[in-house]
Legacy VTK file of the C-alpha trace (Angstrom):
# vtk DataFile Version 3.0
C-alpha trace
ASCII
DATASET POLYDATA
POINTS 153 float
270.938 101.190 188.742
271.526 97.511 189.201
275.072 96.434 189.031
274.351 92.320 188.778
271.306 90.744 187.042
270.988 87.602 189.219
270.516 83.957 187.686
268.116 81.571 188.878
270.213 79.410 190.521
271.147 82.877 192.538
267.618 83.085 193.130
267.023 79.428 194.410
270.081 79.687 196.619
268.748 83.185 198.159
265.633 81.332 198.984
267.187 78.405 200.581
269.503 81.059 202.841
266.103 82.490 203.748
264.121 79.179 204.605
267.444 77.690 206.617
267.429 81.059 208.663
264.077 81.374 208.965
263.804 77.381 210.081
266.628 78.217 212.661
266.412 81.085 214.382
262.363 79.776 214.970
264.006 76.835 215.919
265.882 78.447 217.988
263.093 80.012 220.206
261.659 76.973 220.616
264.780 74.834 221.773
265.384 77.684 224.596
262.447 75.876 226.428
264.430 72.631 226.735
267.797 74.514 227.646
269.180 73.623 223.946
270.470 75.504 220.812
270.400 74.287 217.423
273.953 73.596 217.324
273.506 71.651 220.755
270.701 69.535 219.463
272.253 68.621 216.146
275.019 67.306 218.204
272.653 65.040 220.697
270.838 63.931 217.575
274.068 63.153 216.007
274.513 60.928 219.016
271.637 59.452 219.002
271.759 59.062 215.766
275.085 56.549 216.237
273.786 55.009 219.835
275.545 51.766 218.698
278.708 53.163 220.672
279.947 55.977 222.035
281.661 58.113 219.347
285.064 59.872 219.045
284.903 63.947 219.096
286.401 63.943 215.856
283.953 61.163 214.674
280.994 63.335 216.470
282.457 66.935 214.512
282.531 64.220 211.151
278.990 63.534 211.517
278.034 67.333 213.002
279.829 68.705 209.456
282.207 70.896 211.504
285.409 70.714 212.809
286.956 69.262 216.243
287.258 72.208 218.209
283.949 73.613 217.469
282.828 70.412 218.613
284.888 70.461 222.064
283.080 73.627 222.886
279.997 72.382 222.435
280.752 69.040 223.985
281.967 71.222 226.665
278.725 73.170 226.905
276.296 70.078 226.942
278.249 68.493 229.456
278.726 71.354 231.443
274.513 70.753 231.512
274.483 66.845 231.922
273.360 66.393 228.734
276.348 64.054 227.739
279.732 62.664 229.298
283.078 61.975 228.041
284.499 58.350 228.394
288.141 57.669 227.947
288.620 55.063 225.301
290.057 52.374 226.723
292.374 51.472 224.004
293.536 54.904 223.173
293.960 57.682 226.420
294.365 59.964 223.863
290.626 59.855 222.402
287.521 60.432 224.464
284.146 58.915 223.634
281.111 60.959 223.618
277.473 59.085 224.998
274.535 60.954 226.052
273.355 61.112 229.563
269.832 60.436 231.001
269.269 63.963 230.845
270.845 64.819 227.440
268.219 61.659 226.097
265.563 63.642 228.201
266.061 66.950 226.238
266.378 65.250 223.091
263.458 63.675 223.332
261.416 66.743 224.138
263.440 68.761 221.608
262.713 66.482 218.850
259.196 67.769 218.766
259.638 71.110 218.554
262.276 70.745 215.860
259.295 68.866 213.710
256.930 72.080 214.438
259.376 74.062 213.039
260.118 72.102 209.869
256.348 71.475 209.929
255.375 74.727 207.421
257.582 73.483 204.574
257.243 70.039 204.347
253.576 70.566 204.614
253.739 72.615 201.880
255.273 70.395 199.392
253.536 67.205 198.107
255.616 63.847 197.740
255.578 64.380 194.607
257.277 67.972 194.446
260.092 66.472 197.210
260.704 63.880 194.752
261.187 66.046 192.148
263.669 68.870 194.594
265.817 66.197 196.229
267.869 65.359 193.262
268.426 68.854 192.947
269.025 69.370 195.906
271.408 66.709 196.726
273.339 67.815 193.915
273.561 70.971 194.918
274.623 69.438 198.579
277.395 67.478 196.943
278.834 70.241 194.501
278.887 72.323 197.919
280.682 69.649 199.942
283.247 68.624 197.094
284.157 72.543 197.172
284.652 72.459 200.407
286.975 69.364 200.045
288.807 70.697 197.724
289.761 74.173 199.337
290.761 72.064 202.661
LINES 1 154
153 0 1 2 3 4 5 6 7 8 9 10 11 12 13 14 15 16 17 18 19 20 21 22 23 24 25 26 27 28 29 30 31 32 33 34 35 36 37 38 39 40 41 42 43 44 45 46 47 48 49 50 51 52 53 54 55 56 57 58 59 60 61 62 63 64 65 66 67 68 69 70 71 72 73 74 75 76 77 78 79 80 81 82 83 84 85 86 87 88 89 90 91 92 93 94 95 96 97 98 99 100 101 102 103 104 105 106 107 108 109 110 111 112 113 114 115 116 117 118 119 120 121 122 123 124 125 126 127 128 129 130 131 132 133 134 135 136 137 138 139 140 141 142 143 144 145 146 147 148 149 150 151 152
């Protein structure tokens, strides 16, 4: 008895929950050998990402897609293993600035690899050609996802 014949776009989306949580959790295992989480390391390479200066929190949550006390906690948590400080911003107490440490650029850069190995079985399994043809799909996909989003807020 099936209650709900799905469509393809059902279809595609169930298969892009599946690689993202398949991609993560592996991810996952792997990070645990440089003392990291996914969440952790998308926040370093959100850092590093903006090394120009040292970033807000809510500038850091912007850029990490979530929201400022998510962020705190894990700002908390990386600190907490020297992987980043918090600077007071000098023209605003209220704000602290975010910069990776010595040891948070350490982990990053030994994370970074093991994020690629875990990517590694789908983008080897698409030609340039094929990515060429998913990313506008994708992206507009991405951006009917995030105007929802902006609209609900």
């Amino acid at each position: 008895m099936m209650i709900y014949e799905p469509t393809k776009a059902d279809k595609l989306i169930e298969m892009m929950g599946y690689i993202v949580n398949k991609i993560k959790k592996n991810t996952e295992l792997e990070l645990r050998t440089v003392g990291l989480t996914f969440t952790q390391f998308g926040t370093l390479y959100a850092i590093a990402q903006n090394s120009e200066a040292p970033m807000s929190q809510r500038e850091l949550a912007s850029a990490c897609n979530t929201d400022t006390t998510t962020i705190m906690v894990v700002c908390d948590s990386l600190e907490k293993k020297g992987f980043l400080r918090r600077i007071n911003d000098p023209d605003d107490r209220r704000i602290n600035r975010i910069e990776i440490s010595d040891a948070g650029k350490k982990a990053y850069k030994k994370g970074f690899p093991l994020i690629m190995k875990t990517f590694a079985p789908v983008n080897n399994s698409l030609t340039d050609e094929e990515a060429e043809i998913a990313f506008p799909i994708l992206q507009k996909m991405m951006i009917a996802v995030r105007d929802a989003d902006v609209k609900q807020k």
